[in-house]
C-alpha positions in Angstrom: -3.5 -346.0 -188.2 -5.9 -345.8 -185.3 -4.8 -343.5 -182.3 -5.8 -343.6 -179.0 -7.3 -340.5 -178.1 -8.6 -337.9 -180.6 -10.8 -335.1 -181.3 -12.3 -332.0 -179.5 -12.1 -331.3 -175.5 -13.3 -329.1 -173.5 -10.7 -328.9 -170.2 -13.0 -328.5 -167.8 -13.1 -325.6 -165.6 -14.0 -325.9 -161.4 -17.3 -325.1 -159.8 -16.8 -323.6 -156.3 -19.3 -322.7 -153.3 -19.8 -319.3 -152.1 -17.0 -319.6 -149.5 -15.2 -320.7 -152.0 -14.9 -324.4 -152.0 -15.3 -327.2 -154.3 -18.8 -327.5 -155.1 -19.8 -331.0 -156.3 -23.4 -329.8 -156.8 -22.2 -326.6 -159.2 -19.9 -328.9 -160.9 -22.7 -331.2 -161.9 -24.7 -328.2 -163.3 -22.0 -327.6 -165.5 -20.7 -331.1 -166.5 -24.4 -331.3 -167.7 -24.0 -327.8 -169.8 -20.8 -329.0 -171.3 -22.1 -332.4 -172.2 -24.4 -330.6 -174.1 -21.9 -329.5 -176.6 -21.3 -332.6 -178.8 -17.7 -332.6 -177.8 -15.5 -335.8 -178.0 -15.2 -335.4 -174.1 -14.0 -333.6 -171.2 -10.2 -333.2 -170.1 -10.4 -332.7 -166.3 -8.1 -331.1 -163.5 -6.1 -328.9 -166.3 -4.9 -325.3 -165.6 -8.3 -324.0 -166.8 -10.1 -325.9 -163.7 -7.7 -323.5 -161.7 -6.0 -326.8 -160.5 -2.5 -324.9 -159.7 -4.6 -323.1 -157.0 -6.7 -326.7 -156.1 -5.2 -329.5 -153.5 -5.3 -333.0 -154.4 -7.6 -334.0 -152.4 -10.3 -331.2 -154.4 -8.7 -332.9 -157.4 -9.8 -336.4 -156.6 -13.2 -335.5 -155.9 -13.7 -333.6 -158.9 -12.3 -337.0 -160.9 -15.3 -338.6 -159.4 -17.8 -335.9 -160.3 -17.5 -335.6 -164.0 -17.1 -339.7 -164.0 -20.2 -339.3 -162.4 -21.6 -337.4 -164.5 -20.5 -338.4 -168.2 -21.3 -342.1 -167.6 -23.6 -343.8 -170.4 -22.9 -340.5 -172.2 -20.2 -341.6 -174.1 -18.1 -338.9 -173.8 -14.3 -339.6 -173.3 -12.3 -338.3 -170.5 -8.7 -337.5 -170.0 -7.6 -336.3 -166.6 -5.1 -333.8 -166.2 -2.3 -335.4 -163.1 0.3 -332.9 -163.4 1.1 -331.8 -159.8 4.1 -329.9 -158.2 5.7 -333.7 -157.2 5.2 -337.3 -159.1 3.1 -338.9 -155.6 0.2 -336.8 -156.2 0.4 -336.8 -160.1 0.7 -340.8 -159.4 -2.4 -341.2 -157.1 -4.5 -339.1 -159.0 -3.3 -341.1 -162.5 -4.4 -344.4 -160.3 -7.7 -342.9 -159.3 -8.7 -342.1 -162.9 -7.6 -345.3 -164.0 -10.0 -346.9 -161.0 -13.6 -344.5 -162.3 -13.1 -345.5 -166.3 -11.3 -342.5 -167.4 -9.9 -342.8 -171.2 -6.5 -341.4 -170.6 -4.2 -338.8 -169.1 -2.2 -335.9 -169.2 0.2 -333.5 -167.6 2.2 -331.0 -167.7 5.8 -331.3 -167.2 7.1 -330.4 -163.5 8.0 -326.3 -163.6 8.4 -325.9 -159.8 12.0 -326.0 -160.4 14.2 -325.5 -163.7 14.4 -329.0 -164.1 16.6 -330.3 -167.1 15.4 -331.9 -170.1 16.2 -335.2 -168.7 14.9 -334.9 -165.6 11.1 -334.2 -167.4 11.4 -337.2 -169.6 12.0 -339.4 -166.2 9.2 -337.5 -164.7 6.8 -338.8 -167.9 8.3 -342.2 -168.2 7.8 -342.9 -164.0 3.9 -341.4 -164.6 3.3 -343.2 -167.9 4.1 -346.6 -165.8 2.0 -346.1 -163.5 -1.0 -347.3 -165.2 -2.0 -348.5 -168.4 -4.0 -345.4 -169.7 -2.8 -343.7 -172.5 -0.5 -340.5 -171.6 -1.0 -337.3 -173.1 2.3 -335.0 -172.6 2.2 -330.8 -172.3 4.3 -328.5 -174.2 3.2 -325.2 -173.0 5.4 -322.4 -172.3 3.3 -319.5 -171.4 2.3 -322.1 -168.1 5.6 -323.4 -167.5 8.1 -320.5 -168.6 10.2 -322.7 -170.6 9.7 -324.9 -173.8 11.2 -328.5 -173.9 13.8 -329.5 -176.2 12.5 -331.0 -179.7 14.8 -334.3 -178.8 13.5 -334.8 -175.3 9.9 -334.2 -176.6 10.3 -336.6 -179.7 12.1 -338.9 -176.2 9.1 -338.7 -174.2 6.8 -339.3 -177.2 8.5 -342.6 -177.8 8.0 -344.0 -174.3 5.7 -346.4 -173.7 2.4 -345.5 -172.5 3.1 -342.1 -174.1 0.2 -341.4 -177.1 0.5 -338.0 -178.0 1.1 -334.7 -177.1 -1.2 -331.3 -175.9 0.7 -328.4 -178.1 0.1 -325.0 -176.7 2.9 -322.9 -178.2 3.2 -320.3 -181.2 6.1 -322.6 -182.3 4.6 -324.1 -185.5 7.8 -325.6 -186.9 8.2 -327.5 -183.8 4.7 -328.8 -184.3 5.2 -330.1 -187.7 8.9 -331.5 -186.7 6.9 -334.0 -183.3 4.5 -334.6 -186.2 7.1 -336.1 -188.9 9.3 -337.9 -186.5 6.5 -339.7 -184.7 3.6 -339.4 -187.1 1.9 -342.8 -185.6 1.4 -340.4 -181.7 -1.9 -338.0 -181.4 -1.4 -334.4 -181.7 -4.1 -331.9 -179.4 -3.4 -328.4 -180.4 -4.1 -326.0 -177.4 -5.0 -322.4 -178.5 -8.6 -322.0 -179.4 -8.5 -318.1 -181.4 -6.3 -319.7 -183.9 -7.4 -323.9 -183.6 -7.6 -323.5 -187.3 -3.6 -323.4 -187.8 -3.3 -326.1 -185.9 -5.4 -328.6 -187.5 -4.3 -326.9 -191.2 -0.5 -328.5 -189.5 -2.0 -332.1 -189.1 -3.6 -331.7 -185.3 -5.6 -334.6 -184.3 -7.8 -332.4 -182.1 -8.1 -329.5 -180.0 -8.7 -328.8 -176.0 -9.8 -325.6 -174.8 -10.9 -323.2 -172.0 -13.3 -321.6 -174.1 -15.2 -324.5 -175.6 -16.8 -324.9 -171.8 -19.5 -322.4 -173.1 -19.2 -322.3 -177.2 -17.7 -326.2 -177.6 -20.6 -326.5 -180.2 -18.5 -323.8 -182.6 -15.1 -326.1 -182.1 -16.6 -329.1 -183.5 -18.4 -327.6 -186.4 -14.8 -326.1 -187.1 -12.7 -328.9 -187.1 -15.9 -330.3 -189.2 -15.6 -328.1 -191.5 -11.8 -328.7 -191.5 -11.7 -332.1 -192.4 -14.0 -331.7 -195.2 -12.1 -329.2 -196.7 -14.3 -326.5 -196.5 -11.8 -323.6 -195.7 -14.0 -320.6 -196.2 -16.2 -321.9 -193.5 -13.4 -322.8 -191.1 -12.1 -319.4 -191.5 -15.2 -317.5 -190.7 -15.9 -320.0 -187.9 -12.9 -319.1 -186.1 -13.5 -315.3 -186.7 -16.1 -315.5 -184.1 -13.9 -317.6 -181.7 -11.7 -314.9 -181.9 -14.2 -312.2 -181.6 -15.0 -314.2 -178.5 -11.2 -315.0 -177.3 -10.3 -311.0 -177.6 -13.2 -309.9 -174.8 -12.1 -312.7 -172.7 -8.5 -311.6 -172.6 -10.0 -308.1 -171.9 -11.6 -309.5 -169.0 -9.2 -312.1 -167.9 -10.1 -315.9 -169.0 -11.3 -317.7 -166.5 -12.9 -314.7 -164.7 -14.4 -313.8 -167.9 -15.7 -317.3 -168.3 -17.4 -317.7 -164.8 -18.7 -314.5 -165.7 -20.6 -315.8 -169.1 -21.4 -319.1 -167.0 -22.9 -316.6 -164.2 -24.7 -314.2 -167.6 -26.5 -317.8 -169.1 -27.7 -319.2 -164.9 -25.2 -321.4 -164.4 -23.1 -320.2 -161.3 -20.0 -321.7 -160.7 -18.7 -318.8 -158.1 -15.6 -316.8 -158.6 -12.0 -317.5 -159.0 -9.8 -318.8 -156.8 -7.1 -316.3 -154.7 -5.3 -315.1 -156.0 -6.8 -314.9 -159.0 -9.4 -312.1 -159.5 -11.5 -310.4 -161.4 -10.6 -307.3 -163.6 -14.2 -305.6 -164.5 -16.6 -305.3 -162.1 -19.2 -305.3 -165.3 -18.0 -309.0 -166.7 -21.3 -310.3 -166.4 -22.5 -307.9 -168.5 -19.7 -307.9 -171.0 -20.0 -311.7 -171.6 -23.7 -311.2 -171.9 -23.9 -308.9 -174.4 -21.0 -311.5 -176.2 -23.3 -314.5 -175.8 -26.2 -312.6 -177.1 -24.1 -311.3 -180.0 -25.8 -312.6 -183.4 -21.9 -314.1 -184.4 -22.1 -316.3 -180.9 -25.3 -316.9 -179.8 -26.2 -320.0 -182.1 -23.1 -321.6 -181.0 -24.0 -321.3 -177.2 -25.6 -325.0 -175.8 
């Protein structure tokens, strides 16, 4: 069984200026770092690009970036369209379509408590809008909510629909999407424990943190489908190691901070998100100098 979209993705944070716009020029500097990685590709616009705090017109040009950027690389890119109404999340979908992108994804609408039913019309109107292959979200710590297992195994049977992004702690779920629609892709979505995921069957991963240490993720899920468990294990010991200083620091802040600690300045988050140490930079450095993380760095 071939799926349509597979293996390890970095979602793509968001390079901004000093006054705190998009910054086409920063976002090539790290497009070019991340392509470094030996990643399967880039998935674009996603929360860790701080798009819930972008407009669609930032979104659009940063579509046109990274296709910029990753062409005659190889690399595969999904772009994440899920915006607070289906017209934006429609003309971004068409405009990734237009620049060669391999697919899509997005979350399910959270602005309001929408029903079940009204998420899978949501999916089904977005997966017709072009003929990429869809990626849905299941991730409650974003949206505050999990969706139902039946109008998730619903939505995964639509057409367009190829697999699912899983970013939840509920395994069983996992493995349930997994048996009743075994022939869809599965992306697991937490990077300190990746390895649980891809023990339960996932086709791949996509994480924040693989932006700076992707190089780690892909020798892990290596090591994974070889069998070697010993060295899975010890390879996501540093990930956590590098996942718990992050959360100390706040994750995105923390990671513009280890982009700002290795040259590569991609300014600060966007209000209203800030920063929570004022020594970050030197935190992360220290962590990207640490013997355990250092030789997975790009």
């Amino acid at each position: 069984m071939t799926k349509a979209l597979t293996g390890m993705y970095a979602a793509l944070m968001t390079a901004f200026d000093d006054a705190g716009d998009f910054s086409p020029e920063r976002q090539q500097a790290l497009n070019a770092y991340v392509l470094r990685q030996g990643l399967t590709g880039l998935y674009v616009g996603g929360s860790s690009g701080e798009s819930g705090l972008l407009d669609r017109e930032e979104l659009l040009a940063q579509q046109a970036v990274v296709a910029e950027s990753a062409r005659g690389t190889g690399t595969r890119l999904i772009a994440h369209v899920g915006m607070p109404n289906l017209r934006d999340s429609i003309r971004l979908a068409r405009q990734a379509a237009s620049l060669g992108y391999h697919g899509l994804s997005a979350l399910p609408p959270h602005s309001y408590p929408f029903t079940d039913a009204e998420i899978v019309g949501y999916y089904r109107d977005l997966a017709a809008a072009t003929d990429l292959p869809l990626i849905v979200y299941e991730v409650p710590i974003r949206t505050g909510r999990p969706i139902g297992l039946e109008a998730l195994v619903e939505t995964l049977t639509l057409p367009n629909v190829a697999g699912i992004k899983f970013t939840s702690t509920d395994l069983f779920k996992f493995s349930m999407l997994r048996r009743r629609c075994p022939e869809k892709s599965y992306f697991f979505g937490f990077d300190e424990i990746y390895l649980t995921g891809g023990v339960l069957g996932a086709d791949g991963g996509i994480g924040t943190t693989y932006n700076l240490i992707g190089r780690l993720y892909v020798a892990l899920d290596a090591a994974l489908r070889a069998g070697d468990l010993a060295l899975a294990q010890a390879l996501q010991e540093v990930s956590q190691i590098f996942v718990e200083v992050l959360l100390d620091l706040g994750v995105l802040p923390g990671m513009k901070a280890g982009f700002a600690a290795i040259g590569i300045d991609l300014g600060t988050t966007r209000a209203p998100m800030l920063a929570r140490a004022a020594d970050a930079e030197v935190r992360m450095a220290a962590l990207l100098n640490d013997p355990r993380v250092a030789p997975w760095r790009a």
